[in-house]
C-alpha positions in Angstrom: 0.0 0.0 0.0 1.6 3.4 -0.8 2.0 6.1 2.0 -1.2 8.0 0.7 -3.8 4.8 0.3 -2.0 4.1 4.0 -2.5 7.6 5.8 -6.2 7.9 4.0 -7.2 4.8 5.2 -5.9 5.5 8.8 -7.4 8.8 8.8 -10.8 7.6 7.9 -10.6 5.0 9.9 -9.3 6.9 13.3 -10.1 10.7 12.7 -13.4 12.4 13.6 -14.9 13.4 10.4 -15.3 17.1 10.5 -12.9 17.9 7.2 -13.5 16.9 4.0 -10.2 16.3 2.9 -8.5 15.7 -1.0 -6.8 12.7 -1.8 -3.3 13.8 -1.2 -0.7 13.8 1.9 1.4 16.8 2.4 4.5 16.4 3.4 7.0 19.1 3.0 6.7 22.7 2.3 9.5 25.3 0.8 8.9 29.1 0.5 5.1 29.3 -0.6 4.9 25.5 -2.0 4.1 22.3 -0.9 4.7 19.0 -1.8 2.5 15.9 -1.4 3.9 11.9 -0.5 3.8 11.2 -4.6 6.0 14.2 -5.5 3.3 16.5 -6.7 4.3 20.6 -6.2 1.3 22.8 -5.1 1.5 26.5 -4.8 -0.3 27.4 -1.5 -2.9 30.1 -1.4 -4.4 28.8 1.5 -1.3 29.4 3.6 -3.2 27.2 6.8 -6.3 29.4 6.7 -4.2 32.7 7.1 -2.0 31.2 9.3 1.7 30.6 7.5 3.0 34.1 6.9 6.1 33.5 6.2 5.3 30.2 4.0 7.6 26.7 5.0 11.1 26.3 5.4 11.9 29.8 6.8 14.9 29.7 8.4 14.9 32.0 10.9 11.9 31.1 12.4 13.3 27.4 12.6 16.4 28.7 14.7 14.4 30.8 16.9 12.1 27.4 17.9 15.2 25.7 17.9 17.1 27.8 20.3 14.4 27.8 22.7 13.2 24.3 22.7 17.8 23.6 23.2 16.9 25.2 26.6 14.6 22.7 27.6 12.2 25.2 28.4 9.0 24.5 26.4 6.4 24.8 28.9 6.1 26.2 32.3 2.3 27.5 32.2 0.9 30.8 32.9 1.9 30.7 36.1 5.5 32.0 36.1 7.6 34.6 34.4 9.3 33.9 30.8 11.3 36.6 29.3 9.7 35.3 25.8 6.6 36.2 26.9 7.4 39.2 28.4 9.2 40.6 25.3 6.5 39.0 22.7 4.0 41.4 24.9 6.2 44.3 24.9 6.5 44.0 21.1 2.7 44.1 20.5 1.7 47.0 22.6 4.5 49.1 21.4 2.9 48.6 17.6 -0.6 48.8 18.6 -3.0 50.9 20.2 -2.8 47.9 23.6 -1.0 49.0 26.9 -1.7 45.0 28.1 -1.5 41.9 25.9 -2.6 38.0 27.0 -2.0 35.3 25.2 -4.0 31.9 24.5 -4.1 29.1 21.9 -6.6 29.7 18.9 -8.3 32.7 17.3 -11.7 31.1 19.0 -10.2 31.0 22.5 -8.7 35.2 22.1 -12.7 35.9 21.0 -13.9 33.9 24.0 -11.9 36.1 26.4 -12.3 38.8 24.7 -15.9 38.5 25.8 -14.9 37.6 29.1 -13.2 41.1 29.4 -15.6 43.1 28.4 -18.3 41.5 30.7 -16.0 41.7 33.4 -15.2 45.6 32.6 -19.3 45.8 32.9 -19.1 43.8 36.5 -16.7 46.1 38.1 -18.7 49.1 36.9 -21.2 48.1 38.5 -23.5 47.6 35.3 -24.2 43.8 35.8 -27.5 44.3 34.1 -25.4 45.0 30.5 -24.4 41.8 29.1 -26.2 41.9 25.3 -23.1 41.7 22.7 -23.4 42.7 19.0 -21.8 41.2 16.2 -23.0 41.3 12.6 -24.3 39.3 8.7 -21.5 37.1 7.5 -19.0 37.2 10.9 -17.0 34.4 11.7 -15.2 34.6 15.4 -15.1 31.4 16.0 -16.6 27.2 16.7 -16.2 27.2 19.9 -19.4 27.9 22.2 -19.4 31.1 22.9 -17.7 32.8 19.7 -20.3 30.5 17.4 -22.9 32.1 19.4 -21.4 35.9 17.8 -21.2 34.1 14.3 -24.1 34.0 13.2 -24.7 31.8 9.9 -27.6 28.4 10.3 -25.6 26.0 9.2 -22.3 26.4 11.6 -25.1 27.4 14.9 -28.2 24.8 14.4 -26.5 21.8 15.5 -25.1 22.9 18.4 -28.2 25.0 19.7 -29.0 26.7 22.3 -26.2 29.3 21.4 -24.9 31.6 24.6 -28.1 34.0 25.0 -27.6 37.9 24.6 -26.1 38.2 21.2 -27.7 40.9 19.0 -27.2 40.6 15.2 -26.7 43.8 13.1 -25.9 43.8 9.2 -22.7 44.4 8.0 -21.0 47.5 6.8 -24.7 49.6 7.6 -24.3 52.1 10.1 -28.6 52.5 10.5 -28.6 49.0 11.5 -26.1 49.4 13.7 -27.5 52.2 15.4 -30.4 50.3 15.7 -28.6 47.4 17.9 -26.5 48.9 19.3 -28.1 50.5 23.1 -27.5 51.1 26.6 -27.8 46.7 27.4 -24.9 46.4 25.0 -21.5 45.3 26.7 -19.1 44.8 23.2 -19.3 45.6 20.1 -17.4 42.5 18.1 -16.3 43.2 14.2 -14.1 41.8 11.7 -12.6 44.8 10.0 -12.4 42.5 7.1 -14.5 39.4 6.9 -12.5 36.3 6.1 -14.5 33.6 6.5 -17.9 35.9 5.2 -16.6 36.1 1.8 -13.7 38.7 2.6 -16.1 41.4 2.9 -14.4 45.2 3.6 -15.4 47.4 6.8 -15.9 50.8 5.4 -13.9 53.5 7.7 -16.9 55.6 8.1 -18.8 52.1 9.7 -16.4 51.6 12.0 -15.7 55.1 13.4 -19.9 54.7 13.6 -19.0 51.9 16.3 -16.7 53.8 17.5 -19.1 56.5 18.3 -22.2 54.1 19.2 -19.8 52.2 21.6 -19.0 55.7 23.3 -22.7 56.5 23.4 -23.6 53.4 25.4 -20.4 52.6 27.4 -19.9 49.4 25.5 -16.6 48.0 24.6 -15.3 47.8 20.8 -14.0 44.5 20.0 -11.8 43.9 16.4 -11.3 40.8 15.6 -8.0 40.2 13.7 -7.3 37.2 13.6 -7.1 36.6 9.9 -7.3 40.1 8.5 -4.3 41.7 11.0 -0.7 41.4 11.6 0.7 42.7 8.2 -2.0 40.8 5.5 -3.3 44.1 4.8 -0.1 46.0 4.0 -0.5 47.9 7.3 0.6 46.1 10.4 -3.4 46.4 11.6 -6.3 46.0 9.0 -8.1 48.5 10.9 -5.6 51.2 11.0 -6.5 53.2 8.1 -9.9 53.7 9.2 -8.4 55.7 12.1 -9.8 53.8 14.8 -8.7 52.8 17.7 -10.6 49.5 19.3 -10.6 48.8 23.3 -9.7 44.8 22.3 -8.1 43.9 19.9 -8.4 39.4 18.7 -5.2 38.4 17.2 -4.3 34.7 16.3 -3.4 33.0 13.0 -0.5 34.3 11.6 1.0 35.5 14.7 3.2 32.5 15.6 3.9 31.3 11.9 2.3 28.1 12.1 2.2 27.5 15.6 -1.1 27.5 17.8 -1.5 31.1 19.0 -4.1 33.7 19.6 -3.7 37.2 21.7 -5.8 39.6 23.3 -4.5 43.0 23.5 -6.2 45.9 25.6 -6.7 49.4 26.7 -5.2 49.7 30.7 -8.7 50.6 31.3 -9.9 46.6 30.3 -7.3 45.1 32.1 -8.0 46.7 34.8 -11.3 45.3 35.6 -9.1 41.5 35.1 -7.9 40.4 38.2 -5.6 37.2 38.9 -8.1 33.9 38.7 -10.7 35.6 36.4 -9.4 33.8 33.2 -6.5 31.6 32.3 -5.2 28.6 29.6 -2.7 26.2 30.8 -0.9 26.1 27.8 -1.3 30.1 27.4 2.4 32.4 26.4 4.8 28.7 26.2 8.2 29.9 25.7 8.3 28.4 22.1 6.0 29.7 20.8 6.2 33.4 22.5 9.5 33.4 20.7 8.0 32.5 17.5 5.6 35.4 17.6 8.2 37.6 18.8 10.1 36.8 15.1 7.1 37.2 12.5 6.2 40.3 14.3 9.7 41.4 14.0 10.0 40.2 10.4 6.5 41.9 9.5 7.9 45.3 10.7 11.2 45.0 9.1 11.6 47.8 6.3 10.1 47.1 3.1 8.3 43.7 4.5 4.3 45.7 4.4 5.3 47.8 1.3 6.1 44.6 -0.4 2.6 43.0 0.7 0.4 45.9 -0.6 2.6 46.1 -3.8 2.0 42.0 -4.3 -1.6 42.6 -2.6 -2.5 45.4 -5.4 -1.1 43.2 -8.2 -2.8 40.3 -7.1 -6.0 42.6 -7.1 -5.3 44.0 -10.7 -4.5 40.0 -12.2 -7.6 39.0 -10.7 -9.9 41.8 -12.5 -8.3 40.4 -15.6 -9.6 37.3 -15.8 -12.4 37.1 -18.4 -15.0 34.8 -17.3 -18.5 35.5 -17.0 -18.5 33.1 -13.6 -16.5 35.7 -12.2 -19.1 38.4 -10.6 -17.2 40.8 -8.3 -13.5 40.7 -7.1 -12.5 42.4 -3.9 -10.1 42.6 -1.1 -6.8 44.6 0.5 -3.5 43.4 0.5 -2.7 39.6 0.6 -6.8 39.4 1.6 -8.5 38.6 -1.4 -12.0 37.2 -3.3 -13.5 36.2 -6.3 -17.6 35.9 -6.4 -18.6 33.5 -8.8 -21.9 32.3 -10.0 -21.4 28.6 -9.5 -19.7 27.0 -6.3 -16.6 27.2 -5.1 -16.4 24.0 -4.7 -15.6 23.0 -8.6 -12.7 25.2 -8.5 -11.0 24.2 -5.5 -11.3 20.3 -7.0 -9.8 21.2 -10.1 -7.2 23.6 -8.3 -5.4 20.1 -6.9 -5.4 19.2 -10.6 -3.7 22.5 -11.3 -1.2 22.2 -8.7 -2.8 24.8 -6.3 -4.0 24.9 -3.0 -7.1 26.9 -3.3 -10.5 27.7 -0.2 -13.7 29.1 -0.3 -15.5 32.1 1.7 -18.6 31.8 2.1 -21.2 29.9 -0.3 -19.9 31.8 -3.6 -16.7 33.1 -3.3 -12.8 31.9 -3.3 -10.5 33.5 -1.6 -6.6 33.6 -2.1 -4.5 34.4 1.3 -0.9 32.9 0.8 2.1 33.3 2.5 2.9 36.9 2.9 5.9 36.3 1.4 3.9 35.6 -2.2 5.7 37.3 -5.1 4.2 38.4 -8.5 5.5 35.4 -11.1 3.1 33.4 -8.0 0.3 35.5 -8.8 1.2 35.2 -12.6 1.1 31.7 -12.4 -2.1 31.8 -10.2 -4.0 33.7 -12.8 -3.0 31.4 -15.4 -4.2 28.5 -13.9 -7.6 29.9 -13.0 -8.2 31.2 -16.5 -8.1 27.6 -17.7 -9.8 26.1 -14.9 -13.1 28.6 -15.4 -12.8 28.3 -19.6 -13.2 24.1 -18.5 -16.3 24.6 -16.1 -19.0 23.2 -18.1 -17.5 22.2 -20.8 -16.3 25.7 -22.1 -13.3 27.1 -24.3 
């Protein structure tokens, strides 16, 4: 039996079945490709759901995991000092609007404290009453309990119902209907400056300095999630920087680590404040290995020319796109390395025939594709990329 009939077979045999998986085993990766058990080269615009910004193989990150795993200090829990964690938090408030950071495991864990904070903040002043939290059409924050309960689409929430009470859906991008939910029983305000999972759907500026001003109004708490849309995908270090606005929580998690489990929560002084020792925690929360890790990308993400490079890749990628001349192709949209086609029939087809091509392609949503490789992408990838789809959507039904 060959090693991918062998790992298939195992997998079906002894994994849960919540991915629908191809018929390929990865296993190595080099700059922004990967390479399956028979040979085959894709190039990855997947990138581990937003997660692998600096693609495979990178050196530097390898040494830095390296070094600290050669001290024998992997894990120690959140219960004692690290200098990597220290530093990793230093690092983020000093390039964000935070004066605290905390760290966790997953992009659905940061949202689920996040929430946590911002009920606590609402304890200790003494409004214990205000416990409603808004989130909008097409968010994604999250599977686990409570951040399913903020995303609000049937087919993730039905299954798994009753969802945490108080949530309060608004639509997306419309400042009347946010108005409308937003009120004086409203703890947090939770937002995606750019949906990923929705269909990579753009936050206008002038929506969210409307949340700004709502949250103000009604002493609630602003919550953006980054977790795929931040920490350089943009071409500014924050996806909701150019709006101006300045959150009171801030979700951070996927690319933050370069491929290891991560997620962050970063605050005003005011928000961690109301957090005293016992009110929330993670065993495996800020592990040395890992703090380092995140400690690099950052670094590498700020070093000069890294963002101008993204938005100059992110705005040809953009352009290529626009090119394409099919009449499946309905809208193209995005910022930076954040990026989506709409397309009149499912995403699904092109994904399947993507393998075929060599690519590593996802959906958003029930009609779109998105494309969020490695930061460190460069323009013969996106050349290549646009190539491929071109002949992909001329064979859909039989055409060209």
């Amino acid at each position: 039996m060959s090693i991918t009939a062998d790992v298939i077979q195992k997998d079906k045999q002894f994994s849960v079945p919540v991915a629908g998986r191809p018929d390929f085993v990865l296993e190595r990766g080099e700059g922004v490709t990967v390479y399956d058990a028979d040979g085959k080269a894709y190039t990855d615009w997947v990138a581990g759901i937003a997660v692998n910004s600096l693609g495979y193989g990178d050196k530097e990150l390898m040494d830095v995991v390296a070094n600290q795993m050669s001290t024998g200090l992997i894990h120690v829990s959140g219960l004692y000092h690290t200098q990597a964690l220290a530093d990793l938090a230093e690092l983020l408030c000093a390039n964000s609007f935070a004066d605290k950071a905390y760290f966790c495991n997953s992009g659905a864990e940061a949202n689920e404290g996040a929430l946590k904070f911002a009920r606590k903040l609402a304890y200790v002043n003494e409004r214990k009453n205000k416990t409603n939290v808004v989130s909008f059409s097409k968010a994604f924050h999250g599977r686990t309990l409570g951040a399913l309960s903020v995303t609000p689409t049937e087919k993730y929430q039905t299954p798994f119902k009753p969802m945490v009470p108080g949530v309060v859906v608004g639509e997306f991008d419309n400042i009347d209907s946010a108005k409308e939910v937003i009120d004086q029983d409203t703890v947090a305000v939770i937002v995606e400056p750019i949906q990923g999972e929705g269909g990579i759907n753009l936050a206008s500026a002038a929506f969210l300095r409307a949340l700004r001003q709502f949250c103000d109004e009604n002493d609630a708490a602003l919550i953006f999630d980054e977790i795929q849309c931040g920490l350089g995908r943009t071409g500014d270090l924050w996806a909701h920087t150019s709006s101006g606005v300045t959150p009171d929580i801030m979700t951070l998690a996927k690319p933050l680590a370069g491929g290891l489990p991560i997620g962050a929560i970063l605050v005003t002084d005011e928000v961690a404040g109301a957090m005293q020792p016992g009110d929330h925690g993670s065993t495996f929360s800020g592990g040395a290995v890992v703090m380092r890790a995140g400690e690099m990308v950052v670094k590498r993400v700020l070093s000069p020319g890294f963002l101008e490079r993204v938005k100059e890749v992110g705005d040809y990628l953009l352009e290529r796109l626009a090119e394409i001349n099919s009449p499946h192709i309905t809208d193209v949209r995005g910022r930076g390395l954040m990026a989506a086609i709409e397309l009149d029939i499912p995403p699904a087809d092109i994904v399947a025939q993507g393998y075929e091509h060599g690519l590593l392609l996802v959906n958003s949503g029930p009609d779109a594709i998105r494309f969020i490789p490695p930061l460190i992408v460069e323009k013969r990838h996106v050349d290549e990329l646009v190539e491929k789809l071109t002949v992909i959507l001329e064979g859909i039904n039989g055409e060209g």
